[in-house]
C-alpha positions in Angstrom: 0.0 0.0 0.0 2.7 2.3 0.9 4.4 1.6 -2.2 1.4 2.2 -4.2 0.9 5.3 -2.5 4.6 7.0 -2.7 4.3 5.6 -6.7 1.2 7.6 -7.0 2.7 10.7 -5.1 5.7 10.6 -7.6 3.8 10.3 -10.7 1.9 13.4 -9.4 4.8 15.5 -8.7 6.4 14.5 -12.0 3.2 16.0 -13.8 3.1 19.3 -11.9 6.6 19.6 -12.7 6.2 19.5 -15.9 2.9 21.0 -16.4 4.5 24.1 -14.1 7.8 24.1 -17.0 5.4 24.5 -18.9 3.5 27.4 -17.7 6.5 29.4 -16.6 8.7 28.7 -19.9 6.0 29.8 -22.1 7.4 32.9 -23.7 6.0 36.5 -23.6 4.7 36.8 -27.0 6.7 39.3 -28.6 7.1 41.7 -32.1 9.8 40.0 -34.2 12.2 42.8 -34.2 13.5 44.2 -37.2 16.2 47.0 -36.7 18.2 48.4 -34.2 19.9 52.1 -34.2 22.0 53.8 -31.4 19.0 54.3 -29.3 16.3 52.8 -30.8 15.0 49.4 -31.6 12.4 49.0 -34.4 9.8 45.9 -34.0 6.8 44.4 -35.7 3.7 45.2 -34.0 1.6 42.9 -32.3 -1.7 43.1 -30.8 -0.2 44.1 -27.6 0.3 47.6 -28.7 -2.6 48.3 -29.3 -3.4 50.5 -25.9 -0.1 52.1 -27.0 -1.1 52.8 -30.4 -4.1 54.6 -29.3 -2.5 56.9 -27.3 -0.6 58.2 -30.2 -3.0 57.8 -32.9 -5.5 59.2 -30.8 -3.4 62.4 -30.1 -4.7 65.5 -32.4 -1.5 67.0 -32.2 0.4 63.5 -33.4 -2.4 63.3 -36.0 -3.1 67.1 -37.0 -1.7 66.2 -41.0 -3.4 62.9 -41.0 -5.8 62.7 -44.0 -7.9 60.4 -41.8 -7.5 62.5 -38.8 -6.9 61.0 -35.2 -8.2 57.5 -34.7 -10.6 55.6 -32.5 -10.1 51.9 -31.4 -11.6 50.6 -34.4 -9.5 52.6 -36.2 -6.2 51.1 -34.3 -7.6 48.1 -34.9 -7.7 48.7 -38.6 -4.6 50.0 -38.9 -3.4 47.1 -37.3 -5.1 44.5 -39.6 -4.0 45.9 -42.4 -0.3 46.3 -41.1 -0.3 42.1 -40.4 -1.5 41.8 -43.8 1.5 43.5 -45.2 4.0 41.8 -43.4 2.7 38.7 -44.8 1.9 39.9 -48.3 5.5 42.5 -48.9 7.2 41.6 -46.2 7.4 45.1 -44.9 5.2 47.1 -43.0 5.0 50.1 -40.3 7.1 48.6 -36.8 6.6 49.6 -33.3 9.6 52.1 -32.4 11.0 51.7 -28.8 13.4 53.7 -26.7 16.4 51.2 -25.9 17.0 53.1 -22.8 13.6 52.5 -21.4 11.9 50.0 -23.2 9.2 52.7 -24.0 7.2 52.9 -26.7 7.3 56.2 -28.5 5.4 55.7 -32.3 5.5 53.8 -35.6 7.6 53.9 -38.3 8.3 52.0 -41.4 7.9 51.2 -45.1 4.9 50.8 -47.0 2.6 51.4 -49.7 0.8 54.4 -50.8 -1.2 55.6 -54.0 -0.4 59.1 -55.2 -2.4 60.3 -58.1 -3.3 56.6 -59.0 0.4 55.8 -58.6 1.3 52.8 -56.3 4.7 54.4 -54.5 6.8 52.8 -51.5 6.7 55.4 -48.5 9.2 55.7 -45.6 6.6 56.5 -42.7 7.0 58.3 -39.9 5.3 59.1 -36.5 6.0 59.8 -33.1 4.3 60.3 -29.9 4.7 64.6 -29.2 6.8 64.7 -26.3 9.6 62.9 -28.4 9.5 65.7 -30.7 12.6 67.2 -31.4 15.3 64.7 -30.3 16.2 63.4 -34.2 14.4 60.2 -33.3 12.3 60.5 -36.5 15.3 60.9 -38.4 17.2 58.4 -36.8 14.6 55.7 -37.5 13.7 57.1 -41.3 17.3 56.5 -42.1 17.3 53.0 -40.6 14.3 52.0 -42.6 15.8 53.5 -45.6 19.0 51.8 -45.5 16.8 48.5 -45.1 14.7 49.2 -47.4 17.8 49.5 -50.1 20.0 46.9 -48.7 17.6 44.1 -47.7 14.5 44.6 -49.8 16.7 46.0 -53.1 14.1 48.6 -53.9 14.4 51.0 -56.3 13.4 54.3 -54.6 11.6 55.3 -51.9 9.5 58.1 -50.8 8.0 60.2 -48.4 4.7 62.4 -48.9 3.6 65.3 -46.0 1.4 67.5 -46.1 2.7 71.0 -47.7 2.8 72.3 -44.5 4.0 69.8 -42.6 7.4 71.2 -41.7 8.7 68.9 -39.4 8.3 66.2 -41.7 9.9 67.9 -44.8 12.7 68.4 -42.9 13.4 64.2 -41.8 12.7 63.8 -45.6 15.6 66.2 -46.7 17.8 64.8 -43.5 16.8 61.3 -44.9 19.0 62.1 -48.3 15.6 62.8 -50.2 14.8 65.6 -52.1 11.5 67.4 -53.5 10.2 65.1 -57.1 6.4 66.6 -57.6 3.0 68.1 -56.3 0.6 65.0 -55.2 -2.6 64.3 -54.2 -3.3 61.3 -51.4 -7.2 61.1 -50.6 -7.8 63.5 -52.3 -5.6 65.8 -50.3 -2.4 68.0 -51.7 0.9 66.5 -50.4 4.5 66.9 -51.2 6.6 63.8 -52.3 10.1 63.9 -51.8 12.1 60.8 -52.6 15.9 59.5 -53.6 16.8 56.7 -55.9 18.6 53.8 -55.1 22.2 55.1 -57.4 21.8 58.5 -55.3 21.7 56.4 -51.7 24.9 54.3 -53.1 27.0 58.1 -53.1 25.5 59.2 -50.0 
């Protein structure tokens, strides 16, 4: 009986073992990250961020150029759909940008695709929450992308598009080696596209 008994004891312990290595090994889920600068580090998203992601998407400030103006949830939650599906169909996509320092999450930047005057064009994106205005993040991360986006995807050009008055913004474009190519329209709204070819990155 005792036998029996110490068997059965054993047997248990050997399962909550395991079923406790199981439980406490089970990774974090985590975006696959991407790029890494001298203080940032550039990561998919997941839908972890999405609290995050409202916060800045939300902020009128953040979003004051935006042609769909500052989002909702459902409108995170959009952006954020349609973000997974380009990772999976291109490859590329707007990633989470963190502060290395502090782990904090401080906006979204990245490649992707935009249609200007009926024109499908690659954009280097840009946008961070307000209080990291000013600290050549943006520029910091645009260049990352860019080189990526010439060295690992082999693209041909790139571009950004702002808003005409969207200073700020023209300014990381011209920092990020591009220069002014035409008038748009995105939505229906004027924009600016500025953009450099891949034989004018090679020289830079």
């Amino acid at each position: 009986m005792l036998q029996k008994t110490f068997f059965l004891l054993s047997i248990a312990l050997l399962l909550f073992v395991g079923i406790s290595a199981d439980i406490f090994a089970y990774p974090k889920k985590e975006g696959k990250s991407m790029l890494e600068t001298e203080r940032l580090m550039l990561r998919e998203f997941i839908m972890e961020d999405e609290e995050n992601l409202l916060k800045l998407l939300s902020d009128k400030d953040v979003m004051h150029f935006s042609v769909s103006g500052s989002l909702d949830i459902g409108g995170v939650r959009n952006f954020l759909q349609k973000t997974f599906q380009s990772y999976k169909t291109y490859g590329y996509g707007k990633w989470a940008v963190i502060l290395k320092e502090t782990g904090e999450f401080i906006g979204a930047c990245g490649i992707h695709n935009v249609k200007i005057d009926g024109e499908w064009l690659i954009e280097v994106g840009y946008r961070l929450a307000k209080h990291h205005w000013g600290k050549g993040f943006a520029t910091e991360a645009a260049r990352a992308i860019r080189d990526y986006g010439f060295k690992t995807l082999k693209l041909s050009c790139l571009v950004s598009c702002m808003h005409p008055d969207n200073i700020a913004s023209i300014r990381v474009a011209e920092k990020n080696g591009m220069s002014y190519w035409r008038n748009g329209k995105f939505f229906g709204v004027a924009c600016l596209v500025y953009g450099i070819r891949r034989d004018t990155w090679a020289i830079l």
